[in-house]
Phi, psi and omega in degrees: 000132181240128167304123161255161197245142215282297197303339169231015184048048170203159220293153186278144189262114171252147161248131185230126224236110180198137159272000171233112180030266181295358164262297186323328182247000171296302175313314189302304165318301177319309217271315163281344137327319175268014193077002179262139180275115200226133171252101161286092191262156159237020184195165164299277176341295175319284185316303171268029116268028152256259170028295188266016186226355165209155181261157186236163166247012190231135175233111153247128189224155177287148163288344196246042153329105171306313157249000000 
């Protein structure tokens, strides 16, 4: 089954937000498995300007964030 994004029949944009490596690419790997289009921040600042320069329909982000 490949994740859609309802409103537009085409694969869902996730942004995925983690600061470390080895989470970082087991999620990325899953998530383009699953049919998610994944866009990678490795800080806050990243993650919102990719935010703000293309819209997503998914955001996973770590709680522990350096900043």
């Amino acid at each position: 089954m490949t994740a859609t994004s309802p409103a537009r029949n085409e694969p869902t944009a996730t942004v995925l937000v983690v600061d470390e490596g080895a989470t970082t690419g087991t999620l990325e790997a899953y998530l383009n498995g699953a049919g998610h289009l994944v866009v990678t921040a490795h800080d806050g600042a990243s993650a919102l300007r990719q935010l703000s320069a293309q819209p997503c329909d998914l955001v996973l982000c770590d709680v522990t964030l350096p900043d």
